[in-house]
Each structure stands twice: as C-alpha cells, then as structure tokens.
C-alpha positions as CSV (number, residue, x, y, z in Angstrom):
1,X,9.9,209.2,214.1
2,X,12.3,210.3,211.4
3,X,14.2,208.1,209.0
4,X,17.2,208.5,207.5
5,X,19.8,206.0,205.8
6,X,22.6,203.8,207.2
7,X,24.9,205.8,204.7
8,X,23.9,209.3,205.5
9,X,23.8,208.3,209.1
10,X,27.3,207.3,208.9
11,X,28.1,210.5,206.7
12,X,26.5,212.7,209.5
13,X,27.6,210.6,212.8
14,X,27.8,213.4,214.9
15,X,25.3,216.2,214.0
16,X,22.7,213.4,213.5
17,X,23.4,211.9,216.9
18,X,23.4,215.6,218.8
19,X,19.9,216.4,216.9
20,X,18.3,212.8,218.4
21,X,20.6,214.2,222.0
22,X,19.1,217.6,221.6
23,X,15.6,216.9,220.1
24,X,14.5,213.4,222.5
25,X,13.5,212.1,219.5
26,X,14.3,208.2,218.4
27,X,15.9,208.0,214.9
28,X,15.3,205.0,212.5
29,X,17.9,203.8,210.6
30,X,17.5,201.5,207.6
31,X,20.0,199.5,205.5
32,X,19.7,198.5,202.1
33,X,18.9,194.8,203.1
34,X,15.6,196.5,204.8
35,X,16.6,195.9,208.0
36,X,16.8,199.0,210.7
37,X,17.6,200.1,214.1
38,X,16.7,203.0,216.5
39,X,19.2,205.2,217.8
40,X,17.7,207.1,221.1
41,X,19.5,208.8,223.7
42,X,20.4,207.5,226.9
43,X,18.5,209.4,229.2
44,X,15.6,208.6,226.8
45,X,16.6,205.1,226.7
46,X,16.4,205.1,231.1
47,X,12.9,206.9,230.7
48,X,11.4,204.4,228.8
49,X,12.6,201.6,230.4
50,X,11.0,203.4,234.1
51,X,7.8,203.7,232.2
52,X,8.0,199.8,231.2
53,X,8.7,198.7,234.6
54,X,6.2,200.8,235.3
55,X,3.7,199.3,233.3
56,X,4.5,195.9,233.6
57,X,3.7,195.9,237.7
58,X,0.7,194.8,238.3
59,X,0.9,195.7,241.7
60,X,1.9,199.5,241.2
61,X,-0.7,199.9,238.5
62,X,-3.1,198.6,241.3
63,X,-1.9,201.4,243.3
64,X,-1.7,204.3,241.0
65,X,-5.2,203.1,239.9
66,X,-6.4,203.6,243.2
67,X,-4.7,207.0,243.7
68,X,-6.4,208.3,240.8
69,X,-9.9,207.1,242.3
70,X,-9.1,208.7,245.4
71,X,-8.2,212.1,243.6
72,X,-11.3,212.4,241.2
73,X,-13.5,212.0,244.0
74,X,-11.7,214.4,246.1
75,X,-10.4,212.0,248.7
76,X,-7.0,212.7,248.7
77,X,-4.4,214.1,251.1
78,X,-5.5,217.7,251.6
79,X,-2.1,219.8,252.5
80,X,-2.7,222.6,255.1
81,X,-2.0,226.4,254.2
82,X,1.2,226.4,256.3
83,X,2.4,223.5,254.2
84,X,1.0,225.0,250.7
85,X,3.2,228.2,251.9
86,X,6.4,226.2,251.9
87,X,5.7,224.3,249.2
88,X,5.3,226.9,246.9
89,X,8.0,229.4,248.9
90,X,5.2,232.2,249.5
C-alpha cells in the first residue's frame, strides 16, 4: 500500500483519489501527529466487506469447505455436452 501525506493528499485531492479509483489500490494517509487513514474506493470498500461476511460465517465456510472436498476428489456436478455447448455459446 502506498503512502503519501495529509498535505500532499490535500494538494492532489483529485488525481490522487482517481489513481486509488483507477488502480483498486488502498492509499494510506498519515498526519504529522502519526495518525493515518485509508482511503479505498467504494466498490473496493463493498468487495471487502463480501469477503468478511464471507469469512466470518461459519456456516458458509462449512459449505464451501465441503465444495472444495467434493471437487478435488472429482465428485462434483458433471455438466452434460449439450449444457457445456450453451454454456460456452459453441
């Protein structure tokens, strides 16, 4: 994560906040007390929050857990040719 200033973030308001829009990349800004903040887009914001919820259910952790034990050993749903066809658009 890149870090950058409280004044040149104030200086550069809207180029530095298109770069962390543009890049998905957090930004740390620090003040001259030492204290800082993070400055992350919103759709990056949403994403991580998913991904917390995500983690934090035991329940669908459980599940995805299971999925993946089901997959590796080859288990899984098995889609027929027709429905690879239309899946793929061939």
């Amino acid at each position: 994560m890149d870090t950058i200033s409280v004044n040149k973030f104030r200086d550069n308001l809207k180029s530095v906040v298109e770069q962390v829009v543009s890049r998905h990349e957090p930004l740390k800004v620090t003040r001259r007390t030492g204290d800082a903040f993070v400055v992350v887009s919103a759709d990056d914001w949403e994403r991580e929050q998913e991904t917390l919820h995500v983690l934090q259910n035991k329940d669908l952790m459980q599940q995805i857990a299971q999925s993946l034990e089901t997959h590796h050993k080859g288990l899984g749903y098995q889609p027929t040719k027709e429905q690879m066809d239309e899946i793929t658009g061939l």
